[in-house]
TORPA-4810 file (N, C-alpha, C, O; in nm, 3 decimals):
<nodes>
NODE_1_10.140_10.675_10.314_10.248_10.580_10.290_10.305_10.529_10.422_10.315_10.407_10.435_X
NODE_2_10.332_10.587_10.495_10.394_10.556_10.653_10.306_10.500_10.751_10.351_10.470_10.862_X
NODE_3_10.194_10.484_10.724_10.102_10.443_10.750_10.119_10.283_10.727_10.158_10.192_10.801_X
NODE_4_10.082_10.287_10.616_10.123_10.203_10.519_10.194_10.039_10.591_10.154_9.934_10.642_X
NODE_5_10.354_10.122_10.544_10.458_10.084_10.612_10.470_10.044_10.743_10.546_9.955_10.781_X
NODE_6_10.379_10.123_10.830_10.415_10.077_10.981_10.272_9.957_10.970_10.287_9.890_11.072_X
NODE_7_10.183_9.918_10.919_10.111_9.846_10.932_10.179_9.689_10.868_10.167_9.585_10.932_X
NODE_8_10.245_9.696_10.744_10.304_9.556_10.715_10.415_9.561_10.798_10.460_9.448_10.818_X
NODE_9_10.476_9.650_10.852_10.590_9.604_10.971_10.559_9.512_11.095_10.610_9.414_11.148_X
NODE_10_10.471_9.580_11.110_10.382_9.527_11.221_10.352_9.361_11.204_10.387_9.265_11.272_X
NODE_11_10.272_9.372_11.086_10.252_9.202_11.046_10.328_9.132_11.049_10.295_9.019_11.087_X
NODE_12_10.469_9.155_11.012_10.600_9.091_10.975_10.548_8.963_10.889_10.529_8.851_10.937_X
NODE_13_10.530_9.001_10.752_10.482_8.942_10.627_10.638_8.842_10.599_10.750_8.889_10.622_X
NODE_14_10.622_8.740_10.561_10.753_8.676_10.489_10.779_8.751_10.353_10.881_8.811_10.318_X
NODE_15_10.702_8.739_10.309_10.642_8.842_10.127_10.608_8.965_10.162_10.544_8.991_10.264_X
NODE_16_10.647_9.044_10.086_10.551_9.194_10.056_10.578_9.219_9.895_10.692_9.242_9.856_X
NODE_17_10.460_9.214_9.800_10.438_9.236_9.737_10.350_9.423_9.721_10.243_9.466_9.764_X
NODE_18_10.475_9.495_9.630_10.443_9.624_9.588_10.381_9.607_9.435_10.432_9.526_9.357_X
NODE_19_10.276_9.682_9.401_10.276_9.666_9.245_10.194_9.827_9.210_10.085_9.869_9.250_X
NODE_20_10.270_9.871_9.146_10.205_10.028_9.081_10.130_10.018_8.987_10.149_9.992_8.868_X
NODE_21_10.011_10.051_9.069_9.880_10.016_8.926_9.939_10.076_8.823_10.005_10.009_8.744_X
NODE_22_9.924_10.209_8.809_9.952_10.270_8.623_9.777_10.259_8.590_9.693_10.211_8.666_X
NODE_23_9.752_10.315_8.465_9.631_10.401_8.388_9.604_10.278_8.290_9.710_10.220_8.266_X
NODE_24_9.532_10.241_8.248_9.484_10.210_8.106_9.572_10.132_8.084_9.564_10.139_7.961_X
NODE_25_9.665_10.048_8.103_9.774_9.945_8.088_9.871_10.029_8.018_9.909_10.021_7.901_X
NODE_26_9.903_10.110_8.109_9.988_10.256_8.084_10.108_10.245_8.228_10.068_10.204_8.337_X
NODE_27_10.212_10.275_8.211_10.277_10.318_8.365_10.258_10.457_8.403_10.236_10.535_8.310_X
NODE_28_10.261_10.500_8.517_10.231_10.630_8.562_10.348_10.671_8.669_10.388_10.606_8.766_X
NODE_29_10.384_10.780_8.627_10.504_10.818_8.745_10.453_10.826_8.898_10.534_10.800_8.987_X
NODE_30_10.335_10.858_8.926_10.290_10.887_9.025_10.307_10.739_9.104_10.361_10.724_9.214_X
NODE_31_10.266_10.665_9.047_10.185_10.521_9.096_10.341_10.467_9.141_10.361_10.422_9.254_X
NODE_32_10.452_10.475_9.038_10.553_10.408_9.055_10.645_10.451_9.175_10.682_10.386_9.273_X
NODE_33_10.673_10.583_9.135_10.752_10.663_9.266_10.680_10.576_9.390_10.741_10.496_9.460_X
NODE_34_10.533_10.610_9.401_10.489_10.549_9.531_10.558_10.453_9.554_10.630_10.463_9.653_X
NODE_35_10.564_10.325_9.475_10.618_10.170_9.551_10.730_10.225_9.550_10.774_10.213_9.664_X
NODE_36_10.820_10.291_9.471_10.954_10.285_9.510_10.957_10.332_9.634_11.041_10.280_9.708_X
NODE_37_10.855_10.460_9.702_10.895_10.497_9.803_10.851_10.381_9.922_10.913_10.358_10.026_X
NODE_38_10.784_10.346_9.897_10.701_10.237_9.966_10.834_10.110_10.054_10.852_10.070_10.169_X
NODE_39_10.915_10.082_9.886_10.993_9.973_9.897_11.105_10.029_10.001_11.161_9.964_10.089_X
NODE_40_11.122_10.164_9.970_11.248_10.191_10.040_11.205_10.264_10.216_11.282_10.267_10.311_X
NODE_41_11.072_10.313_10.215_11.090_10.285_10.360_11.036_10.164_10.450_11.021_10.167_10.572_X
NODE_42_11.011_10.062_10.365_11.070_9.918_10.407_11.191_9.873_10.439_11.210_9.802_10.538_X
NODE_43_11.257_9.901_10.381_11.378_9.893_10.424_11.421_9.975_10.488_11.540_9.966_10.459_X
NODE_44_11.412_10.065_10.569_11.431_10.113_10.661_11.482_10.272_10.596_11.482_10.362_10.679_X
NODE_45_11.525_10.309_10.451_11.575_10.412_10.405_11.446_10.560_10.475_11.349_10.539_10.547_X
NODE_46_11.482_10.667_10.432_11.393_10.782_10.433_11.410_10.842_10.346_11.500_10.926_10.353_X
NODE_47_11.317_10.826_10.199_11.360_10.915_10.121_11.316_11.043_10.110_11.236_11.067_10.200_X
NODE_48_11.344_11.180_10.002_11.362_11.251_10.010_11.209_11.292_9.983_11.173_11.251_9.872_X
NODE_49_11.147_11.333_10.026_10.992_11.389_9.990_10.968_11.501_9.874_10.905_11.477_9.771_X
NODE_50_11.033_11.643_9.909_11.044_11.659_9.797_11.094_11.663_9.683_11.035_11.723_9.592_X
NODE_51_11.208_11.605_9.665_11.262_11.498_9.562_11.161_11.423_9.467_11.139_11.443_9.347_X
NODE_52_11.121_11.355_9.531_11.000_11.306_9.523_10.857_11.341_9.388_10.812_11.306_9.279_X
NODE_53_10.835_11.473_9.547_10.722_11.550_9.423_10.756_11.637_9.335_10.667_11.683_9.263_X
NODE_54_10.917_11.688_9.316_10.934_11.761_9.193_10.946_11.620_9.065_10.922_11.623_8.944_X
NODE_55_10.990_11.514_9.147_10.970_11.401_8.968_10.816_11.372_8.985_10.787_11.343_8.869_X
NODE_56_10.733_11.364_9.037_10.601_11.364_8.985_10.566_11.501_8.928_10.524_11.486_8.813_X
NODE_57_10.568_11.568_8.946_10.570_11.740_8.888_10.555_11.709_8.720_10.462_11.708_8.639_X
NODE_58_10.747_11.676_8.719_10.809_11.689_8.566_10.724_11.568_8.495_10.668_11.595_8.389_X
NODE_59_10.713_11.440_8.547_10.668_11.322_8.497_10.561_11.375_8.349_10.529_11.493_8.332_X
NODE_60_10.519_11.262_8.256_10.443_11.287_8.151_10.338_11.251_8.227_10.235_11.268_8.161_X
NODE_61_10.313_11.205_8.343_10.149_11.175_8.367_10.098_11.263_8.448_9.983_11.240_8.487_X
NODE_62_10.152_11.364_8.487_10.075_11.487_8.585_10.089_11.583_8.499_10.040_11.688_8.541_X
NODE_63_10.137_11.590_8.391_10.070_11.695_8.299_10.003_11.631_8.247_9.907_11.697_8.205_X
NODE_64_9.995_11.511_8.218_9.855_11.462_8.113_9.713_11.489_8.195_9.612_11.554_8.165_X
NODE_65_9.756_11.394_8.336_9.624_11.453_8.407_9.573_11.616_8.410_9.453_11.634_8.431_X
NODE_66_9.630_11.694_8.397_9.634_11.788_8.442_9.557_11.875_8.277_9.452_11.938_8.265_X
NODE_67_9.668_11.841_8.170_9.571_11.897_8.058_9.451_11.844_8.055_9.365_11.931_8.039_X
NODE_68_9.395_11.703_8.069_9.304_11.615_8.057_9.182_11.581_8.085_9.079_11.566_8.017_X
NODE_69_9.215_11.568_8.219_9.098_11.546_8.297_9.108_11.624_8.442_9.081_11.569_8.549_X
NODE_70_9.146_11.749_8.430_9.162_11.832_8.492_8.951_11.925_8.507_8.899_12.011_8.436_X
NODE_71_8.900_11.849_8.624_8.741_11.916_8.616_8.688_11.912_8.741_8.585_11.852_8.773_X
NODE_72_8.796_12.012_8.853_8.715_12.063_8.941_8.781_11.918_9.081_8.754_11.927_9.201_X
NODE_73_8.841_11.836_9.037_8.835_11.727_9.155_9.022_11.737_9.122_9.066_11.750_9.008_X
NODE_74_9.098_11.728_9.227_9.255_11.704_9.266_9.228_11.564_9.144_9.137_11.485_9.118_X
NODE_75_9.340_11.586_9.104_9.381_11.498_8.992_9.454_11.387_9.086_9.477_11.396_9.206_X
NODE_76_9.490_11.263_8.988_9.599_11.176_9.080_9.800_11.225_9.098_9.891_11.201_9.177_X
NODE_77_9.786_11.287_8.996_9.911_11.379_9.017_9.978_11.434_9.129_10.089_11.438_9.181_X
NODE_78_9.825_11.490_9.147_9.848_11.635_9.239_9.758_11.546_9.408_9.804_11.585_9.515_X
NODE_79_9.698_11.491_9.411_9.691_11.331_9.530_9.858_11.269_9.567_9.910_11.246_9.676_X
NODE_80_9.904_11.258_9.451_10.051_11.209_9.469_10.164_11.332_9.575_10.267_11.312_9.640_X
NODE_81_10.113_11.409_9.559_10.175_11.553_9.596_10.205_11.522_9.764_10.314_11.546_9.815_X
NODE_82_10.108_11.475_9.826_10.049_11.492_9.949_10.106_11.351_10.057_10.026_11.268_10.098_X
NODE_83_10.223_11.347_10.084_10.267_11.222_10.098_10.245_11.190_10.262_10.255_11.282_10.344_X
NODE_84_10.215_11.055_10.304_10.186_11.085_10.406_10.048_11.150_10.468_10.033_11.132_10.588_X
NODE_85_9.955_11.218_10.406_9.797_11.280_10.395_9.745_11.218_10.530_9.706_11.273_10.633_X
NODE_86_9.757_11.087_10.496_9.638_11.025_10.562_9.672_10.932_10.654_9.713_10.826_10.606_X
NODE_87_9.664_10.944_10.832_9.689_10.854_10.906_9.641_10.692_10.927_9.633_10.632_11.034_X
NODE_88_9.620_10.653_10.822_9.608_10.525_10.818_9.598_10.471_10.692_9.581_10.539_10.591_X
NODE_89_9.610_10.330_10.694_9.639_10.205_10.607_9.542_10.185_10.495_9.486_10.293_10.477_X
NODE_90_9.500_10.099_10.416_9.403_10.028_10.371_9.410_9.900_10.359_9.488_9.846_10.281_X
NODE_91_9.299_9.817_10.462_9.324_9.656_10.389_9.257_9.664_10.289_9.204_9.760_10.231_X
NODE_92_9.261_9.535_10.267_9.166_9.519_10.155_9.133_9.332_10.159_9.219_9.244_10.170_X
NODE_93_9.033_9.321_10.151_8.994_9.121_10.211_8.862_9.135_10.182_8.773_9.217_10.205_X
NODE_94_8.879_8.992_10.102_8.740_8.932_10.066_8.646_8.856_10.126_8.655_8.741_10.168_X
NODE_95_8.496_8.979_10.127_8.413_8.943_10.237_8.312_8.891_10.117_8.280_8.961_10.020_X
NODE_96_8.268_8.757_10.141_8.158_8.698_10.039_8.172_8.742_9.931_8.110_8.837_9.883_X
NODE_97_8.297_8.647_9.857_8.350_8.668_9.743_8.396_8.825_9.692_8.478_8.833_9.601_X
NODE_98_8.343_8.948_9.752_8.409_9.063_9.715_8.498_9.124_9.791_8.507_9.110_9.913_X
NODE_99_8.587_9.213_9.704_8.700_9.296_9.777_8.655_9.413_9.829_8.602_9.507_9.770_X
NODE_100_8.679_9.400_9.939_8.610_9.491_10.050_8.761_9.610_10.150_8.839_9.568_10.235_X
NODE_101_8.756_9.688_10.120_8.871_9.822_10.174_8.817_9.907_10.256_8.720_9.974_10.220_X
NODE_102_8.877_9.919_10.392_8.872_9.928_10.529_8.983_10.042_10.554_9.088_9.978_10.561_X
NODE_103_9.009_10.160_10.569_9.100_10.199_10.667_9.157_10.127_10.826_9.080_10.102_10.918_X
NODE_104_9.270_10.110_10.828_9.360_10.038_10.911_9.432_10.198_10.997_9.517_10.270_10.944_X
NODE_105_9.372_10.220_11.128_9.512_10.331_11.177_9.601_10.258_11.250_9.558_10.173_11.327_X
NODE_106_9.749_10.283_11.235_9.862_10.186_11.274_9.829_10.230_11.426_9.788_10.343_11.456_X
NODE_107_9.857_10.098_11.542_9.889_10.140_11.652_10.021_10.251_11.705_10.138_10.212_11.705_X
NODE_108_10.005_10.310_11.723_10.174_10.397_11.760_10.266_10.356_11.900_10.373_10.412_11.921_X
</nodes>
């Protein structure tokens, strides 16, 4: 996520468009918390991390994953858990008509 964040800072976008995929034309707590957290350390807030992952915890979609399709691979639940994981971005830009996703590491 901070990653993330320091990469559209960087751009200084007029727009930033957040949108939380969600499942199956389903919402998902996981997906949503993200943009919220997303939105708010855009704005410069710091929210609370684990705050955070105890409402993905309780949420109905990390126990669904979890009864569900729980087979040997980290669920998206428990991916959600891990904030911050990964030092860099993802673009994403269309190379000959397809969408093509790149890790971005922010300059520091």
């Amino acid at each position: 996520a901070e990653a993330t964040v320091q990469a559209v800072l960087r751009d200084v976008p007029d727009v930033v468009s957040i949108v939380a995929m969600g499942a199956w034309e389903q919402r998902t707590d996981e997906d949503e918390l993200c943009a919220y957290y997303l939105y708010n350390r855009l704005e410069g807030r710091q929210p609370d991390k684990e705050a955070i992952k105890a409402l993905v915890r309780t949420g109905n979609t990390y126990a669904w994953y979890l009864k569900d399709y729980l087979d040997g691979y980290p669920t998206d639940g428990e991916i959600g858990l891990h904030i911050d994981a990964c030092p860099f971005a993802i673009l994403v830009q269309r190379e000959n008509g397809i969408l093509v996703s790149r890790p971005v590491v922010p300059i520091s």
